[in-house]
C-alpha positions as protocol buffer text, in pm:
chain_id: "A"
residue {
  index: 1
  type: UNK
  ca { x: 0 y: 0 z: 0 }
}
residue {
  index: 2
  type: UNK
  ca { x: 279 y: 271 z: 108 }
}
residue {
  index: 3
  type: UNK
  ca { x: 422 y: 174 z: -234 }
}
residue {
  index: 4
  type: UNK
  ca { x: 91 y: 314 z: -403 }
}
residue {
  index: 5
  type: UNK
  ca { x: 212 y: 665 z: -272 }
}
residue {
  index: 6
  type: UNK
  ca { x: 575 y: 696 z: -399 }
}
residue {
  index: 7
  type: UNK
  ca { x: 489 y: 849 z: -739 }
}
residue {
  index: 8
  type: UNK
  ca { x: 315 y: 1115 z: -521 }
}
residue {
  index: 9
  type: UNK
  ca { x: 598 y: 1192 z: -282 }
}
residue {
  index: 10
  type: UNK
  ca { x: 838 y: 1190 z: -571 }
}
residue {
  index: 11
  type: UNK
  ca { x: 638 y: 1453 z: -735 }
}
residue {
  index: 12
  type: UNK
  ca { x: 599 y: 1684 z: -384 }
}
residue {
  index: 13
  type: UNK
  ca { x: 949 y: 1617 z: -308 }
}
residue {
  index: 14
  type: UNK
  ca { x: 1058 y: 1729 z: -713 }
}
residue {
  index: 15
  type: UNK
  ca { x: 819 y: 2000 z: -685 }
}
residue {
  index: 16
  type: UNK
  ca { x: 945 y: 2157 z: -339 }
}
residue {
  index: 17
  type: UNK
  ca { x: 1303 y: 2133 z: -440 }
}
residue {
  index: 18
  type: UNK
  ca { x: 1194 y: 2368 z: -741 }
}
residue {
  index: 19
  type: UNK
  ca { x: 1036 y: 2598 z: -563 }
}
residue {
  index: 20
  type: UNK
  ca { x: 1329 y: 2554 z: -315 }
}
residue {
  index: 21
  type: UNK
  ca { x: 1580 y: 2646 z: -582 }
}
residue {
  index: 22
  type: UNK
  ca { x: 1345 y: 2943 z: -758 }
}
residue {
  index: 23
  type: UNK
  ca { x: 1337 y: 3115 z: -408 }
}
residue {
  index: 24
  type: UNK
  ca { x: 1712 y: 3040 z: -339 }
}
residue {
  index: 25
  type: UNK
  ca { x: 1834 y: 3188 z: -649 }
}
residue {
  index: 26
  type: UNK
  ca { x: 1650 y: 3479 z: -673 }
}
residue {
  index: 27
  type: UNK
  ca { x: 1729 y: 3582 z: -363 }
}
residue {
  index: 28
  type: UNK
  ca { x: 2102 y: 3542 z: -380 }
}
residue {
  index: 29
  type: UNK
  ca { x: 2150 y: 3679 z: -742 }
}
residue {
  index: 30
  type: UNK
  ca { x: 1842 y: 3942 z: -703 }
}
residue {
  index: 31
  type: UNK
  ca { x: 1912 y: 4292 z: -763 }
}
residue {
  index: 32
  type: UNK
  ca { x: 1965 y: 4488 z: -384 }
}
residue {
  index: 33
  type: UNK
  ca { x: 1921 y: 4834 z: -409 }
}
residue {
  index: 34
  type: UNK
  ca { x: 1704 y: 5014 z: -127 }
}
residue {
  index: 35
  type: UNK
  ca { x: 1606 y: 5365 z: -159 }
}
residue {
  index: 36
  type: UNK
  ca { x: 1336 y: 5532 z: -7 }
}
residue {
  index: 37
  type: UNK
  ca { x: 1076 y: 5522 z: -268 }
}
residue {
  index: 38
  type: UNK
  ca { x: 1104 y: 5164 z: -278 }
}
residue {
  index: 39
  type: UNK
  ca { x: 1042 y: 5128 z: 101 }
}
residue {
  index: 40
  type: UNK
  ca { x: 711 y: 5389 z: 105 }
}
residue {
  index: 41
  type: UNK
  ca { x: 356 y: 5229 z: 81 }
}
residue {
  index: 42
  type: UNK
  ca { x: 212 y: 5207 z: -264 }
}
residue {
  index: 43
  type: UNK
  ca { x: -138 y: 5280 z: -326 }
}
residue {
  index: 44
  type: UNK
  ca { x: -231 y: 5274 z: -666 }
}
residue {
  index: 45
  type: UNK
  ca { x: -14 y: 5621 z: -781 }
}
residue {
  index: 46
  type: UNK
  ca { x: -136 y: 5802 z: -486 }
}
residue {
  index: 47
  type: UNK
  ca { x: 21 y: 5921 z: -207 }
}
residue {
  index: 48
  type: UNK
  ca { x: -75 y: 5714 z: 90 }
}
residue {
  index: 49
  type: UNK
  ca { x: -311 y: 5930 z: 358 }
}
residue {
  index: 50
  type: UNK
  ca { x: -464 y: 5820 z: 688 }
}
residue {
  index: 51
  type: UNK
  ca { x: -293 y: 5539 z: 940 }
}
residue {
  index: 52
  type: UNK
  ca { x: -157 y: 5214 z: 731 }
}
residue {
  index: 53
  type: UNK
  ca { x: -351 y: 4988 z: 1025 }
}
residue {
  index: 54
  type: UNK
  ca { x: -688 y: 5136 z: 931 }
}
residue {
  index: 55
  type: UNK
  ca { x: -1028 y: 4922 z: 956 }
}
residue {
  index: 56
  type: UNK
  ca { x: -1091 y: 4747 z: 644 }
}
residue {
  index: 57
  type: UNK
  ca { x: -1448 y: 4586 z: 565 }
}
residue {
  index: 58
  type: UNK
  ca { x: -1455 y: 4251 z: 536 }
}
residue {
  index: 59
  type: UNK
  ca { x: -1745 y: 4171 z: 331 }
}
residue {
  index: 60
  type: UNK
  ca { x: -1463 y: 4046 z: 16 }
}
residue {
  index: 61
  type: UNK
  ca { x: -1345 y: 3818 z: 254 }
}
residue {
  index: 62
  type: UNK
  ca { x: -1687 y: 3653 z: 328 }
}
residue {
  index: 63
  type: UNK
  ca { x: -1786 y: 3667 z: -48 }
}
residue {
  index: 64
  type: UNK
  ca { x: -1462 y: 3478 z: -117 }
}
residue {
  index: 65
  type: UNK
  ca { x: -1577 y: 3231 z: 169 }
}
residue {
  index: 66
  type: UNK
  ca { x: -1917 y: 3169 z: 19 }
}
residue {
  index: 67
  type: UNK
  ca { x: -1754 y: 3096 z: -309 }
}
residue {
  index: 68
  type: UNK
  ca { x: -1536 y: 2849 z: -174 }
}
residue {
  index: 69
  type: UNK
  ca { x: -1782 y: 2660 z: 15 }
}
residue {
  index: 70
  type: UNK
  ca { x: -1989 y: 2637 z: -285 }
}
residue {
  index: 71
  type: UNK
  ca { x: -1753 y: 2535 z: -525 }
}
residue {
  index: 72
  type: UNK
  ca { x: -1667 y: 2256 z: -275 }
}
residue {
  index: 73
  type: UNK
  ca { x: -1983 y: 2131 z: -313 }
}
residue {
  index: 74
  type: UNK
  ca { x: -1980 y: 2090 z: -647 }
}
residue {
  index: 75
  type: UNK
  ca { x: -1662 y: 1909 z: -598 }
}
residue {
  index: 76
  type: UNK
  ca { x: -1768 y: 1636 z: -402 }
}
residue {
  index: 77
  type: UNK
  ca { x: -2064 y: 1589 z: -586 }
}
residue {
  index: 78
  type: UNK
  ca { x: -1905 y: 1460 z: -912 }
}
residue {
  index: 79
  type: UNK
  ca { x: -1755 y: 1191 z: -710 }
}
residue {
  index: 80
  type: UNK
  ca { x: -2058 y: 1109 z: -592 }
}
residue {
  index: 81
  type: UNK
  ca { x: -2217 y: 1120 z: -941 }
}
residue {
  index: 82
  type: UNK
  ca { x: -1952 y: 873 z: -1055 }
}
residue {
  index: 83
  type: UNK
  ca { x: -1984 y: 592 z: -784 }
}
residue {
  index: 84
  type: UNK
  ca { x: -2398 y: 638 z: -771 }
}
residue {
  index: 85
  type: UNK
  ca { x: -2467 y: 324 z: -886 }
}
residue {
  index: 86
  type: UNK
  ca { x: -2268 y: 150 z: -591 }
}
residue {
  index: 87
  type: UNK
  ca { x: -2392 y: 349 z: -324 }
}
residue {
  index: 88
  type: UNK
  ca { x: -2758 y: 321 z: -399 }
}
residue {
  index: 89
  type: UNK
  ca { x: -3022 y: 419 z: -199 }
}
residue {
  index: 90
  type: UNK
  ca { x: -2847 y: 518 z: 97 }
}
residue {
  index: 91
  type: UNK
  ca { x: -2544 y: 731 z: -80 }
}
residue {
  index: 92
  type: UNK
  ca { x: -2844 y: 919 z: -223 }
}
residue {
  index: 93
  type: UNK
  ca { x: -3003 y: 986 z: 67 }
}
residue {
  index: 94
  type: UNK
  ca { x: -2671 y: 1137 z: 221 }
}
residue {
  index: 95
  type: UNK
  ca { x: -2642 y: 1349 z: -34 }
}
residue {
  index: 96
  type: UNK
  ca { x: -2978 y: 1511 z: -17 }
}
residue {
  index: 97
  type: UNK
  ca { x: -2866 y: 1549 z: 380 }
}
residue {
  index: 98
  type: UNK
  ca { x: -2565 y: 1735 z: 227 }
}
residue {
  index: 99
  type: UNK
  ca { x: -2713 y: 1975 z: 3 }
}
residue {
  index: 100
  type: UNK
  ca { x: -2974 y: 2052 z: 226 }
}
residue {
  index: 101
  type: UNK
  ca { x: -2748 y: 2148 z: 481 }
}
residue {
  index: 102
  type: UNK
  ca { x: -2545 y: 2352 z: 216 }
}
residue {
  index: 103
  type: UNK
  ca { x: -2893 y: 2511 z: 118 }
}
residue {
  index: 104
  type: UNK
  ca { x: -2999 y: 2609 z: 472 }
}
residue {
  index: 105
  type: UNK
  ca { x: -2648 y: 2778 z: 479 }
}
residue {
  index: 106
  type: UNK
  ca { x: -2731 y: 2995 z: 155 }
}
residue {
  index: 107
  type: UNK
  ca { x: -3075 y: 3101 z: 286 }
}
residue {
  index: 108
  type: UNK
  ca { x: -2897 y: 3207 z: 600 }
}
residue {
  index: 109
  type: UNK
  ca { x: -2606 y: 3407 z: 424 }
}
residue {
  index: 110
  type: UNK
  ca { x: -2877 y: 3555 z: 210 }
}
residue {
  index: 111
  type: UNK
  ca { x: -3073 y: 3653 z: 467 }
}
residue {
  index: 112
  type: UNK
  ca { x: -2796 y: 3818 z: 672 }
}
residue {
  index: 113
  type: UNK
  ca { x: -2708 y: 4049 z: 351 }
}
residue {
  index: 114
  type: UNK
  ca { x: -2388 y: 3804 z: 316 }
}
residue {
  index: 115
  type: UNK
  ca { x: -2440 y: 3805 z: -84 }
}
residue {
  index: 116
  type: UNK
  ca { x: -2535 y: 4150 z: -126 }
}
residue {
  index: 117
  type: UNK
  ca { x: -2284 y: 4377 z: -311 }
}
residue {
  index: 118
  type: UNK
  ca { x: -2237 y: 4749 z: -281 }
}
């Protein structure tokens, strides 16, 4: 069984010493020249104004959230879709429990102004 797994650690180990490397090399041949422009804030051209530790909303972060949740769902119902067949009855029922619960979770965040944009 551990032997099903080597291709897989191969690959993470390959792909970490890459990144490794990538990181490694541009720091030690990178250009290093500090001034201060390049160490003040840049916001979009302007010159920054107000405290840098301001209060930022966070209703981005909760749309993000909501997308991620839902697009998970879809993801574990094409696996689901593909061994139907085998679970029957029963796999169905479970995943009418899961939707459901994923559907009383979008009538709340609608409800709450979660999906509303401004």
């Amino acid at each position: 069984m551990p032997s099903d797994f080597l291709p897989i650690a191969v690959l993470l180990l390959i792909s970490i010493g890459i990144a490794l490397i990538a990181v490694t090399l541009g720091h030690l041949f990178g250009p290093r020249r500090p001034n201060s422009i390049k160490a003040s804030p840049y916001e979009s051209g302007m010159r920054p104004y107000g405290p840098g530790r301001r209060r930022t909303p966070v209703h981005f972060y909760v749309v993000a959230v909501l997308f991620i949740l839902f697009d998970i769902e879809i993801i574990f119902m094409l696996p689901w879709a593909v061994v139907l067949n085998e679970i029957k009855l029963v796999g169905l029922i479970e995943m009418f429990l899961f939707v459901g619960v994923l559907f009383v979770g979008l009538i709340y965040a609608w409800k709450t102004g979660a999906l509303e944009w401004d």
